[in-house]
Every structure is written in C-alpha cells, then in structure tokens.
DOTOR-809541 format. One record per residue (C-alpha): x, z, y; residue number from 1. Coordinates in steps of 0.05 Angstrom, whole numbers. Layout:
% DOTOR-809541
<node X="X" Z="Z" Y="Y" pos="NUM"/>
...
% end
This chain:
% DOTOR-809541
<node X="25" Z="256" Y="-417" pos="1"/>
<node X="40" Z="323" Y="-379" pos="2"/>
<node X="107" Z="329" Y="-416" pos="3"/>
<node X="125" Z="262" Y="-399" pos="4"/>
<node X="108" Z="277" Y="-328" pos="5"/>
<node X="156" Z="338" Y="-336" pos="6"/>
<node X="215" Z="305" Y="-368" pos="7"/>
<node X="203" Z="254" Y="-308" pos="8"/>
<node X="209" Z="312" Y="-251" pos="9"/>
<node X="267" Z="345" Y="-286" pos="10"/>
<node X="307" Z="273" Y="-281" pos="11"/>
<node X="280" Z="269" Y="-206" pos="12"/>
<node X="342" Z="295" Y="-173" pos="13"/>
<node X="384" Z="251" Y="-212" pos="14"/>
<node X="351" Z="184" Y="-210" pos="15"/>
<node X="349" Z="193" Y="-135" pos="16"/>
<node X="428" Z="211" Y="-143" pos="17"/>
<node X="429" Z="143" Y="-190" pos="18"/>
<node X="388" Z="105" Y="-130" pos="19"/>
<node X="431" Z="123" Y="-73" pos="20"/>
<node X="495" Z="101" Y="-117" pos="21"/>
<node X="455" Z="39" Y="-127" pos="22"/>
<node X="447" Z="27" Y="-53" pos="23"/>
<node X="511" Z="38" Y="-39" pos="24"/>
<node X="552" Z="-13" Y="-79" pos="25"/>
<node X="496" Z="-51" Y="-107" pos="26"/>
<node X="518" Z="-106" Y="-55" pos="27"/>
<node X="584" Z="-125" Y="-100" pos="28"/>
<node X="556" Z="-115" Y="-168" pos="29"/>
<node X="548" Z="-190" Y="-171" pos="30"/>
<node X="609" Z="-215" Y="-149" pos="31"/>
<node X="646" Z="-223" Y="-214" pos="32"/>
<node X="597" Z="-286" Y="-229" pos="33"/>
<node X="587" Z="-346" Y="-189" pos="34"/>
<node X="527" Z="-353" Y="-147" pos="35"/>
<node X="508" Z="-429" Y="-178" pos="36"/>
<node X="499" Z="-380" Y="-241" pos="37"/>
<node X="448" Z="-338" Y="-222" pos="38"/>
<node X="368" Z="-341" Y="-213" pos="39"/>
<node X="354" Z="-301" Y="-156" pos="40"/>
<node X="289" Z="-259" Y="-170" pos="41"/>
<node X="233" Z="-244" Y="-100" pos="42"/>
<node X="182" Z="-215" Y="-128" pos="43"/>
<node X="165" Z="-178" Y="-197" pos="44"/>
<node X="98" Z="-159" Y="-236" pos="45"/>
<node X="78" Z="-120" Y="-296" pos="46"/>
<node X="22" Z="-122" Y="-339" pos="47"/>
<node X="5" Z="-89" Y="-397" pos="48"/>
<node X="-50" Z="-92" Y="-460" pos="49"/>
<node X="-68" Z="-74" Y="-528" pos="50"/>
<node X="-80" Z="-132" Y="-583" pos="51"/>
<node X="-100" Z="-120" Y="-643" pos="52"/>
<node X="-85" Z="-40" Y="-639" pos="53"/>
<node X="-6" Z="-69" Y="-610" pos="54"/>
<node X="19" Z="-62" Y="-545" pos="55"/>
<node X="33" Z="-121" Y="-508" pos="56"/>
<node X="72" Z="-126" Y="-439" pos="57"/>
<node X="67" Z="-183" Y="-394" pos="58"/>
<node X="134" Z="-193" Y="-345" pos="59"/>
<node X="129" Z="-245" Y="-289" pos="60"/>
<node X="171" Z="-256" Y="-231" pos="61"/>
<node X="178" Z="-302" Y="-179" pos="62"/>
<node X="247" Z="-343" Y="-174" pos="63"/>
<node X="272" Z="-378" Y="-116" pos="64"/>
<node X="281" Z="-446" Y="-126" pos="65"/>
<node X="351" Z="-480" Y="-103" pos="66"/>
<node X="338" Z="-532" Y="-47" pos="67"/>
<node X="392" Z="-581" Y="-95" pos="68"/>
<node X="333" Z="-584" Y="-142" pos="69"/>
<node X="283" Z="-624" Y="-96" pos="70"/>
<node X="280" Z="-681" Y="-51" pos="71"/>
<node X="308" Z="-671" Y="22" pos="72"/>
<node X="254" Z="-678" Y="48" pos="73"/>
<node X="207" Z="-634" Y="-2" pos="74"/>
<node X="264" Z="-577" Y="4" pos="75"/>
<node X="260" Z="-571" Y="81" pos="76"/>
<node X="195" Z="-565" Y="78" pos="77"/>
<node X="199" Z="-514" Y="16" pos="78"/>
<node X="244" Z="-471" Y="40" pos="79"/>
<node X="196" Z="-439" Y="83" pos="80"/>
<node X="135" Z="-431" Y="36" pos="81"/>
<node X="108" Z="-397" Y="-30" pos="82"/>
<node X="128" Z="-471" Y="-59" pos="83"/>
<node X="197" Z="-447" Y="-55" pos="84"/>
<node X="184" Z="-395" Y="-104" pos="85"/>
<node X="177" Z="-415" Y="-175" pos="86"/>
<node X="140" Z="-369" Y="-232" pos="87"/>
<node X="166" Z="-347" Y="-301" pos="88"/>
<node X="129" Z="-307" Y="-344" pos="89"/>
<node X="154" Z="-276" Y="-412" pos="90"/>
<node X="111" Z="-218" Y="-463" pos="91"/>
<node X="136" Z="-175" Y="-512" pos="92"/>
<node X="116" Z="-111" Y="-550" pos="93"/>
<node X="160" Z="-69" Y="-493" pos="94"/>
<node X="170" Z="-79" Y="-422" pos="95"/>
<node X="247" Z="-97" Y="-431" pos="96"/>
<node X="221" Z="-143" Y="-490" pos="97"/>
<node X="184" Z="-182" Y="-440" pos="98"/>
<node X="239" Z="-193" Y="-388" pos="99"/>
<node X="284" Z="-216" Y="-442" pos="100"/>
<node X="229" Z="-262" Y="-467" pos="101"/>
<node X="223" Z="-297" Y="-395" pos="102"/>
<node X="296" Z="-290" Y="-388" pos="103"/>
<node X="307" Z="-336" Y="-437" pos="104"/>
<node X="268" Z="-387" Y="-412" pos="105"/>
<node X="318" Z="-396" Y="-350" pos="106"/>
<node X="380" Z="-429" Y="-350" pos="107"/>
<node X="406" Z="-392" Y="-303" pos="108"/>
<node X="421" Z="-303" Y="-300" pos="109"/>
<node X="363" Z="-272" Y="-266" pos="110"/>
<node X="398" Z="-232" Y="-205" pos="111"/>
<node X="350" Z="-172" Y="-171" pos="112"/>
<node X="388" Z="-160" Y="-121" pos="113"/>
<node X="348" Z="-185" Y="-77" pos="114"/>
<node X="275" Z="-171" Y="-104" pos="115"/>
<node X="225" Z="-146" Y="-49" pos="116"/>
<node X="191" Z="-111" Y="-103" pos="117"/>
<node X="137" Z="-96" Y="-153" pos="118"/>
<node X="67" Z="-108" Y="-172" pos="119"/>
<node X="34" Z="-63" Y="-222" pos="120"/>
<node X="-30" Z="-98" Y="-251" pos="121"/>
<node X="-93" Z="-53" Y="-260" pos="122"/>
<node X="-90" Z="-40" Y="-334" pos="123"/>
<node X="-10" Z="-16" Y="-329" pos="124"/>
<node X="-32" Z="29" Y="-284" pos="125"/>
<node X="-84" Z="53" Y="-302" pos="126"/>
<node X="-45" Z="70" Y="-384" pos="127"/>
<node X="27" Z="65" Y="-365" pos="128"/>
<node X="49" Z="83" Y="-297" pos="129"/>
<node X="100" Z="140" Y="-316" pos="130"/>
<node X="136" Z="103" Y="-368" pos="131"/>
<node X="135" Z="36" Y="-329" pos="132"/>
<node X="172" Z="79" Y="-272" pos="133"/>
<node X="220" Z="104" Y="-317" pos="134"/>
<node X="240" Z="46" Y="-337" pos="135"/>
<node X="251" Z="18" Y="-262" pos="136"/>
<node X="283" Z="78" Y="-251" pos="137"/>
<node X="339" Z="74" Y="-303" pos="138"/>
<node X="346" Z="-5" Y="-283" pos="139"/>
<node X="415" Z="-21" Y="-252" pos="140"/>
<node X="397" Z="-69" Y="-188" pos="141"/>
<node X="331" Z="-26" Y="-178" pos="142"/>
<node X="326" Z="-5" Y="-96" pos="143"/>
<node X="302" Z="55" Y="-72" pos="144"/>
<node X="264" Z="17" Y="-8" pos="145"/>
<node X="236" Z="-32" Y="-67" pos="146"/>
<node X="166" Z="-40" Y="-51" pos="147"/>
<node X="104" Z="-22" Y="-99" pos="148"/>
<node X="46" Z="-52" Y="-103" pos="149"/>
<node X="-18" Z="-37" Y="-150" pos="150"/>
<node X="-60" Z="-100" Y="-161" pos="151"/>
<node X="-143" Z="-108" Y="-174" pos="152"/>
<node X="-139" Z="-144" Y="-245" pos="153"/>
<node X="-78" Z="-171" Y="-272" pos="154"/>
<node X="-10" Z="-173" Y="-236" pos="155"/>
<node X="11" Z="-250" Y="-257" pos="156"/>
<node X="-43" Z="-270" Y="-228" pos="157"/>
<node X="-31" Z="-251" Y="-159" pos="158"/>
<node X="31" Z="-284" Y="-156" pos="159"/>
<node X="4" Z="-344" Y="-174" pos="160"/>
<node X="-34" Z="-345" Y="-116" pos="161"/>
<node X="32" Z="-360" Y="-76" pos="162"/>
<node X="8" Z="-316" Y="-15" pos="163"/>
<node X="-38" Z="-345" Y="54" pos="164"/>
<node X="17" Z="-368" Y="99" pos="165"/>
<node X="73" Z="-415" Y="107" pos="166"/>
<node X="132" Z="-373" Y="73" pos="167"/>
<node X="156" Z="-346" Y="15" pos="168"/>
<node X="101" Z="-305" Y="-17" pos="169"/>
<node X="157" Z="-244" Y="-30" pos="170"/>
<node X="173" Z="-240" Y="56" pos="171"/>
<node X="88" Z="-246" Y="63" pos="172"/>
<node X="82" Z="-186" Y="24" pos="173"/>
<node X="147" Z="-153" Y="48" pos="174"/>
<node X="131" Z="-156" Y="121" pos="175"/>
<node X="67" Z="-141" Y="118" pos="176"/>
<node X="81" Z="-74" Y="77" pos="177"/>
<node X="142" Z="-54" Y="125" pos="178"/>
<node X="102" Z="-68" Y="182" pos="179"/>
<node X="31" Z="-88" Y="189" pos="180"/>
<node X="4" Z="-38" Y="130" pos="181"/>
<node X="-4" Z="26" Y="170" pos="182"/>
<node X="-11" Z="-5" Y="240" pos="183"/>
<node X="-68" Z="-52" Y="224" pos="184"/>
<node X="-98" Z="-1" Y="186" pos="185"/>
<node X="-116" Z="-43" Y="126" pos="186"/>
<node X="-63" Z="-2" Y="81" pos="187"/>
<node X="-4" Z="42" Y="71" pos="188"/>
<node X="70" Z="21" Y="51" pos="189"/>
<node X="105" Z="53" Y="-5" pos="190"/>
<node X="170" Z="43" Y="-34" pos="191"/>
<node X="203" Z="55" Y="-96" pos="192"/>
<node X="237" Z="125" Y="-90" pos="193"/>
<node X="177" Z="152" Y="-46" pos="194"/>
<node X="126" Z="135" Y="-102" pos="195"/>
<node X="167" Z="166" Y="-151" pos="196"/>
<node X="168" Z="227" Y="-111" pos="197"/>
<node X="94" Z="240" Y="-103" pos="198"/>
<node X="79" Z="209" Y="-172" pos="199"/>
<node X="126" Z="269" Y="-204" pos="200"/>
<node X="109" Z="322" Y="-147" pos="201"/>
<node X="66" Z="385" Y="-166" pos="202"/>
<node X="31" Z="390" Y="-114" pos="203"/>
<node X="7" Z="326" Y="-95" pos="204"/>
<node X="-26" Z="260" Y="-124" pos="205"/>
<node X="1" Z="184" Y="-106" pos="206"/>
<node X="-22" Z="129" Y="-78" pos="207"/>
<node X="3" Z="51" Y="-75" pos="208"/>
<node X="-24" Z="-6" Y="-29" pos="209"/>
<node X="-77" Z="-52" Y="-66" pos="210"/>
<node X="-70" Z="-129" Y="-64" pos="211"/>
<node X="-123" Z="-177" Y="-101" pos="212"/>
<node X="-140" Z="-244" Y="-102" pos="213"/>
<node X="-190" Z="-266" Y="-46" pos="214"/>
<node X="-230" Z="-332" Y="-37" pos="215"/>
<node X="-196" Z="-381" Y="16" pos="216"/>
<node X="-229" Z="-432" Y="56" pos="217"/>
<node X="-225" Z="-505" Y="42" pos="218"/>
<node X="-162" Z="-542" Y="71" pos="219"/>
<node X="-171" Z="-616" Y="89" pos="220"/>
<node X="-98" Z="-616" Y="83" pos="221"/>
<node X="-88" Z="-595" Y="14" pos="222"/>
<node X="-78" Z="-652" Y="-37" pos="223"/>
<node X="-146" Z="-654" Y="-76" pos="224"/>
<node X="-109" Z="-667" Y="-143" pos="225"/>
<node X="-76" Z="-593" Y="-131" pos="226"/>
<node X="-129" Z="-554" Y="-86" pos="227"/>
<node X="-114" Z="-483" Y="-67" pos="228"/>
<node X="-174" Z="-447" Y="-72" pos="229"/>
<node X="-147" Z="-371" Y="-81" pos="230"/>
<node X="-104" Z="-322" Y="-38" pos="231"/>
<node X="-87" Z="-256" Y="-38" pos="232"/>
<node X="-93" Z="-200" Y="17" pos="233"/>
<node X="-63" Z="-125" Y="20" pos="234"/>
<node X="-125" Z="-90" Y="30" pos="235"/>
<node X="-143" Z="-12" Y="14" pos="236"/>
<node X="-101" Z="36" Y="-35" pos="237"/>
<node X="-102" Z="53" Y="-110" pos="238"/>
<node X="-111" Z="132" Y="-120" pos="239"/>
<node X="-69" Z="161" Y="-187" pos="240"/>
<node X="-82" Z="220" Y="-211" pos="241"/>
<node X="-32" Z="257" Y="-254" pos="242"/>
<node X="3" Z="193" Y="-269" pos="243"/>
<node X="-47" Z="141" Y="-274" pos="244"/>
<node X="-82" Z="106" Y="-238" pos="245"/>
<node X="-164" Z="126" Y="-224" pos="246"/>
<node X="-198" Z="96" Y="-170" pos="247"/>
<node X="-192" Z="51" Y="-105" pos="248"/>
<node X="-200" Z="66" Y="-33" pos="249"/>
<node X="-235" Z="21" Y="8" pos="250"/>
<node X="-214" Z="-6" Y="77" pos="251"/>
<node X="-259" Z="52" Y="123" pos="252"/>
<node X="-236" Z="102" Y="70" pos="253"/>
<node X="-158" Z="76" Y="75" pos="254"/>
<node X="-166" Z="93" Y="155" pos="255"/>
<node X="-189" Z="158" Y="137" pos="256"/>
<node X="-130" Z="172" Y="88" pos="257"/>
<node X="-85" Z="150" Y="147" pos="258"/>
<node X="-118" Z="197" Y="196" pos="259"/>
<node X="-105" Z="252" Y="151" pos="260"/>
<node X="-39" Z="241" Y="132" pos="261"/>
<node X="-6" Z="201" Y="183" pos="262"/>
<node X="18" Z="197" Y="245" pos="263"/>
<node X="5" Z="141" Y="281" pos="264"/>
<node X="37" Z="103" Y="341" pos="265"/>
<node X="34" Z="22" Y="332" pos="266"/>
<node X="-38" Z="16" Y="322" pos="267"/>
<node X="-90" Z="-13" Y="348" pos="268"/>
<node X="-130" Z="5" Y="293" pos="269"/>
<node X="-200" Z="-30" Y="301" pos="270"/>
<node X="-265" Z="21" Y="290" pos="271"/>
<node X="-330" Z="-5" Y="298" pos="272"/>
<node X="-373" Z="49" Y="337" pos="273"/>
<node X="-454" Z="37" Y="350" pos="274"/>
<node X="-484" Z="81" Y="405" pos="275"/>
<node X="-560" Z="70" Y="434" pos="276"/>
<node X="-565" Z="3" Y="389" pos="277"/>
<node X="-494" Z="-19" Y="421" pos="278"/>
<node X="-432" Z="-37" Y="376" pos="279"/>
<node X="-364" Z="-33" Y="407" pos="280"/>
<node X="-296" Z="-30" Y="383" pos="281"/>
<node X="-255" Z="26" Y="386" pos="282"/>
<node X="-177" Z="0" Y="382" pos="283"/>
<node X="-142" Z="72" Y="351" pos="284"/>
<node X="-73" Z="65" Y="383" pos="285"/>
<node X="-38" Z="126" Y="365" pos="286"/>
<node X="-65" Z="192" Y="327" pos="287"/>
<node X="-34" Z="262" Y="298" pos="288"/>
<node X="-54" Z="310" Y="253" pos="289"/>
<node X="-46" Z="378" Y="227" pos="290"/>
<node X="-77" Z="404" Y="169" pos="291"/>
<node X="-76" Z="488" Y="165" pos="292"/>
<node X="-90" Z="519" Y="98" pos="293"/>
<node X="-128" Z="584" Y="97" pos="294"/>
<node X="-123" Z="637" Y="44" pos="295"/>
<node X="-176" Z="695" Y="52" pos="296"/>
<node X="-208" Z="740" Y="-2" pos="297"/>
<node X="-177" Z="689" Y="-59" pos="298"/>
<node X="-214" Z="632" Y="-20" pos="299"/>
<node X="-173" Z="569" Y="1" pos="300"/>
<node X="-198" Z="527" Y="57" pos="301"/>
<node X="-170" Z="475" Y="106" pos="302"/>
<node X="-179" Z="469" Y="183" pos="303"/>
<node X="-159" Z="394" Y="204" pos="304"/>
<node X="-147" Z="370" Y="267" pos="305"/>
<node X="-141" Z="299" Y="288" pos="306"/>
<node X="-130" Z="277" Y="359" pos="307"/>
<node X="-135" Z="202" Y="375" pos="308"/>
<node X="-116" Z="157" Y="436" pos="309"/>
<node X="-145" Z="84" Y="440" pos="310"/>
<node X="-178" Z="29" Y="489" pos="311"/>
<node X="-255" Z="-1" Y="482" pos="312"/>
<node X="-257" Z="-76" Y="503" pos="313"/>
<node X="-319" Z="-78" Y="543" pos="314"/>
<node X="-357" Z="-131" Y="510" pos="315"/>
<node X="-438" Z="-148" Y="491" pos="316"/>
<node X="-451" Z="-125" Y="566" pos="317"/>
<node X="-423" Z="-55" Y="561" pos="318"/>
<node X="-394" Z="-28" Y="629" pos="319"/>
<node X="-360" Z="40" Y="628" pos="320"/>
<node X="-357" Z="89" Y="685" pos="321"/>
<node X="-315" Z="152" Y="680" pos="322"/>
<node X="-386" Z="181" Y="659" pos="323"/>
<node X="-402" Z="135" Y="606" pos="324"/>
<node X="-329" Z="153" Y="577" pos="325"/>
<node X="-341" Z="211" Y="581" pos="326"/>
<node X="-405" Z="209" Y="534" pos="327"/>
<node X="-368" Z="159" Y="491" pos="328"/>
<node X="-313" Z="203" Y="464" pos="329"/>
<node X="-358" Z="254" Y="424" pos="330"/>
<node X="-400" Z="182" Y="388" pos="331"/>
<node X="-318" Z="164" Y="383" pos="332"/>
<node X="-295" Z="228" Y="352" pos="333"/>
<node X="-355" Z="235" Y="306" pos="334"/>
<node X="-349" Z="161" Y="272" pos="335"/>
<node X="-276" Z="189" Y="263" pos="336"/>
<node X="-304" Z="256" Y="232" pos="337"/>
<node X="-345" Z="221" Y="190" pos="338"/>
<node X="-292" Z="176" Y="165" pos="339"/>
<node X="-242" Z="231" Y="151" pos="340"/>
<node X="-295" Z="270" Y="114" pos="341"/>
<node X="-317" Z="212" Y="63" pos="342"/>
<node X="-242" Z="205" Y="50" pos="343"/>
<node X="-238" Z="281" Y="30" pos="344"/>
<node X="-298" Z="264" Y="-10" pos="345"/>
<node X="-272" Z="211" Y="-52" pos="346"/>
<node X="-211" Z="246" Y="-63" pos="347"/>
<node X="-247" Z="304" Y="-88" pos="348"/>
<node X="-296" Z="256" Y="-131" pos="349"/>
<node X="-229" Z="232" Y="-168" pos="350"/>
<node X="-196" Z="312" Y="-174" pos="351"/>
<node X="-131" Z="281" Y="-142" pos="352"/>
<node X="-95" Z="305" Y="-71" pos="353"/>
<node X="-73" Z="242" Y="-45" pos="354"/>
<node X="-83" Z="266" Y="28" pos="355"/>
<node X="-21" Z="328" Y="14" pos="356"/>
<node X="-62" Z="393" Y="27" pos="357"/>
<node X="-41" Z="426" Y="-27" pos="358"/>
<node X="30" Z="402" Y="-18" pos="359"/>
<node X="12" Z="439" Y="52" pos="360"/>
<node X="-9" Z="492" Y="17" pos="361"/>
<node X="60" Z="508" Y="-28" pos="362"/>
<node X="94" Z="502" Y="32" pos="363"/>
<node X="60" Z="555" Y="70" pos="364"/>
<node X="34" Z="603" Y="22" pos="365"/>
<node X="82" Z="594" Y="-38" pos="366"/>
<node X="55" Z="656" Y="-75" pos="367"/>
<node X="-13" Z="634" Y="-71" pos="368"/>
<node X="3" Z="571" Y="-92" pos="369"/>
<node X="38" Z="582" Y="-155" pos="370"/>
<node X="-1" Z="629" Y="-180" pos="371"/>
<node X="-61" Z="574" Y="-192" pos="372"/>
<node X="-18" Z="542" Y="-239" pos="373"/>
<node X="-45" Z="483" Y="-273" pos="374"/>
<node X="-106" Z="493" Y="-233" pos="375"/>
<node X="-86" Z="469" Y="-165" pos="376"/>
<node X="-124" Z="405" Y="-170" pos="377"/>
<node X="-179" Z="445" Y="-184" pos="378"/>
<node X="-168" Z="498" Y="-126" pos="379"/>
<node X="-168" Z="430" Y="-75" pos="380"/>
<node X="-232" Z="403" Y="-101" pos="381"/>
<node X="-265" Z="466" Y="-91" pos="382"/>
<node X="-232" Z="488" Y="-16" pos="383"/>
<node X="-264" Z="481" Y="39" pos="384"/>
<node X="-251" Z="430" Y="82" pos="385"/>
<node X="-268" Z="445" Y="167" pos="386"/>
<node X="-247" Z="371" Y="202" pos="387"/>
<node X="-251" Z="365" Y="276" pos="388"/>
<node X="-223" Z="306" Y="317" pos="389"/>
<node X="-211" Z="299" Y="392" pos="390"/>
<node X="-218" Z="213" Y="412" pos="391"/>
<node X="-201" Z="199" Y="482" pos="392"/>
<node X="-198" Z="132" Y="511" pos="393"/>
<node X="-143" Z="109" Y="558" pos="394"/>
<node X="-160" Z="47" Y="578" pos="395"/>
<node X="-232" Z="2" Y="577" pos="396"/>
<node X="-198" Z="-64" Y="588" pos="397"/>
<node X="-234" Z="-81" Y="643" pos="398"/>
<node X="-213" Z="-130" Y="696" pos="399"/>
<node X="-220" Z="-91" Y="766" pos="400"/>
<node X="-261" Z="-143" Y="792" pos="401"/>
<node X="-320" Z="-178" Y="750" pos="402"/>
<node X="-307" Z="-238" Y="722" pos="403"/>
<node X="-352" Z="-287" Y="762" pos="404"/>
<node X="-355" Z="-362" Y="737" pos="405"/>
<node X="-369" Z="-421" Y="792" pos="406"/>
<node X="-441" Z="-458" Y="778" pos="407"/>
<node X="-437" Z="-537" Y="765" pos="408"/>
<node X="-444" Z="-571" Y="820" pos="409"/>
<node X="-506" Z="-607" Y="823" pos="410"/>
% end
C-alpha cells in the first residue's frame, strides 16, 4: 500500500503536467467524429467488491438522453430534470473491464468530455482509492476541476436516485459542490487534481464531500405506478487516511473542519447557540484562521486562532442591547471552541491530519518535521492542541422600531 502511495507521489508532477495538457486541448479531441455519434457522459460512479475471493468492479454513469428520442412534449419537459439523464451500468473483474462492459451496451461512443464528475461508493474507498485514482489519472478526457465525491453505501445507487430538484442530477450535484458546499456549511468541494494532491501529500490526510441516499416526502404529484420515494443530499465529509478511506464527519464536525481550515466569506453558516434556556441562531458569515505550530523541548503543539463575524436573528422573544451582545459573544465563541475541538478529536480518533497541521508544520519547521519520518501521524495525534476563537456579531436583525400588529376590530 505505502509503495503504491509512493509510486503515486513520484508520478504527481507529471499527471498534473498530463492534466493541464488535458485542459488545454481537450476541447477538440472530439472533433474528428460526429456529435449524433457520441453518448455524452454527466455523471460517473465506481464500486467495487470481492465474490467468491474475485474482485468485482461496478461502473455506472449517467448519459444524457437526446431530446429526438422522446415526445415533444416529454423532451421539453426532460430537458430540465434528472429524467433527462439515463443510467448504464456495466461490471467486470477491473475497473476498465467494467466501462467496456457498459460501453457495449450503448449504441452510441461514450464522450467525457463533459462529465461533472465522480462518485466513489464506500467499499472502493474504503480498499481501492489509490489505484481507482490512478486509473482516472492516466484517463485521456479526465479534468483536473472534475469533481469527487465519496458516497455512504454503494455509488450506483445514488445515481439512481436522480437528485431532489428539477434538473439534471449531474448540474444538482455540480452547483452545489462549486458553490453551496463550503458556504452553507453542510460540506467541502474537492476536485480531481486537488484530491490527488492531498491523497499523495506527506504531510497531510484527504478528505471528499459525502452524499447518501435520504428519505423524501410523499409527492401528490408523482405518478403512483412510479413513486419517488428516495433522494440524495451532500451532507458531511469522508476522512482517508493513508489512502483509504476510515471514517465520516458529521455535519457540526464538517463546520469545525471548515473553521480550521478555511477561510470563509459567503456564509451564513447557521450555529445553533443555547444561553439561560434560550436557543438562537448564530448565522457565521465570514471566519479566518491561523494555525501556529510550536516546537519546544522535542514537544509539538498547536495554538489556533479562529475569528468569526456573523448576525443573530432575534427570535423566541430575545432582544439584544449592546450589553446583551456583549455577553453573547463569549456563549458564541465557546459553542465555536467546542466545535473546533471535537473536530481535532475525531481526527485524532482516526490517526489522519485532515485539518493540514502538520502540512503547517513542514512548512515552518522543515527539520523538525522530517526527522519524524513515518511517524508524523503519530507526532499530530499526540500534539497539543491550544484553540481559541474570537465571535463578534455585526448585526441582530432587528427592525429599529418593534414590530406592532393592529387588533381586530371588534
């Protein structure tokens, strides 16, 4: 596994050499065949399993369907949902095996020019990441901004789900990653080259946005022969550690891992706070970070500092004078704290630096650094780790008057 790792940091330089070349004149590679030819590919997924002692890869993808093959009327209304999209799965002993397999069943060249990206199911992950990435890696229309995704469970069956809104499932997923991920707070977009970066970097662990299958609500307007009773949602991060993937973040500890690593600046991000049997929201609208490593006596430690601006609606009767803000910020600042802490935690529970402080470390102290060697996973989970954060609020929301509503008239 290690050497593998190694062979794939050696190549690092030149895949991202073999990427940029990509992105550069990938946009006339296909212009030797005609477009009625070719089965343009959204959205991809990977799975992988053992049978009987053999390996077995699953390859699905989701192809968009020409509007000539449906009725006017069906394809107007297609063109803007996950109907649009149609699924083709293939398996084989080897990855390539399996896209051959589904590639068969088309009648048309699959194109991926286009894709928005890739799904890893949990089991690939989990027993296959480096080679899977490899393989991307060496593949001719593979993007560098090509998004990755890690699913809960198996990867084909997220895209059967088809996605929650009115739109192709592939634009759902790539919008939300380039630009609802970090600002919501729910998760963290990553893309191709910058996963391959951190998942051959040595000095820090990877992470990739989660997406599972969720429960939806019944729709009067869905035909009852064909209900749609799942959906899937982008919600928290897979952790991998030396390659492969080990744990899952949840959605309080994917705020933290943003705090820590992030700076941001489109929030708001929405923190529940409680004070004197009170809950209020605190909407996190920008933050910044720094994380300091500290060598002294052969000890490693880490002072963090995270300073936070956001709003509080005043809701549930709350009314805030410059004094009560003033008391506010420290119950603020420690929910934050106490966030940022269980994140460090959990990353220390799996031995892998997601959050990048020992990437800080190398950076800063180089000699220190190298000489732990092997052992710098080690070094993080034992460092101390000081956190302090500084919440202000900028704004209540309040209306300068109160809001005063006429009586009925009786």
């Amino acid at each position: 596994m290690n050497k593998l790792l190694k062979k794939l940091r050696f190549k690092n330089i030149g895949i991202f050499s073999i990427l940029l070349s990509l992105l550069l004149f990938c946009s006339g590679c296909w212009s030797n065949k005609e477009v009625e030819t070719l089965a343009f590919v959204t959205l991809s997924s990977y799975d992988y399993t053992q049978i009987n002692g053999q390996d077995v890869w699953t390859a699905a993808t989701l192809i968009l369907k020409p509007q000539g093959s449906q009725g006017q009327d069906e394809g107007k209304k297609s063109s803007l949902s996950g109907n649009a999209e149609q699924l083709v799965t293939g398996q084989g002993p080897t990855m390539q095996d399996a896209i051959r397999n589904y590639s068969a069943k088309l009648s048309t060249v699959p194109f991926y020019g286009y894709t928005t990206g890739t799904i890893i199911g949990e089991e690939a992950a989990k027993k296959k990441a480096p080679e899977m990435i490899e393989h991307r890696a060496r593949f001719p229309q593979t993007r560098p901004r090509d998004i990755f995704l890690v699913a809960k469970g198996e990867a084909k069956e997220i895209l059967k789900t088809r996605g929650t809104m009115n739109q192709l499932f592939s634009a759902e997923v790539s919008q939300f990653i380039d630009l609802k991920a970090t600002n919501t707070g729910k998760s963290y977009g990553m893309y191709f080259y910058k996963f391959v970066s951190w998942l051959t970097s040595n000095d820090r662990d990877a992470v990739l946005p989660q997406i599972k299958i969720i429960p939806l609500e019944s729709d009067n307007k869905e035909s009852e022969a064909n209900p749609k009773t799942e959906g899937s949602i982008i919600e928290g991060l897979g952790v991998f550690q030396a390659g492969h993937l080990v744990g899952w973040l949840d959605e309080e500890q994917t705020i933290g891992f943003l705090l820590l690593t992030q700076k941001i600046n489109k929030g708001p991000i929405s923190i529940p706070v409680q004070k004197d049997g009170t809950m209020f929201n605190y909407f996190l609208s920008s933050s910044t970070y720094k994380v300091k490593p500290v060598v002294s006596n052969e000890e490693i430690s880490y002072q963090v500092t995270i300073q936070t601006k956001g709003e509080i609606d005043e809701n549930n009767g709350l009314r805030l004078t410059k004094e009560d803000i003033e008391q506010l910020e420290p119950v603020i600042s420690e929910k934050l704290k106490k966030i940022a802490t269980a994140t460090v935690k959990q990353a220390k529970t799996y031995k892998a630096d997601f959050l990048g402080f020992s990437e800080k470390l190398h950076h800063k102290d180089p000699k220190t650094f190298h000489a732990l060697g092997s052992e710098w996973r080690e070094a993080f989970v034992n460092a101390q780790v000081e956190i302090n954060v500084k919440a202000k609020i900028i704004s209540t929301g309040r209306l300068k008057e109160e809001l005063e509503v006429n009586p009925p008239n009786e």
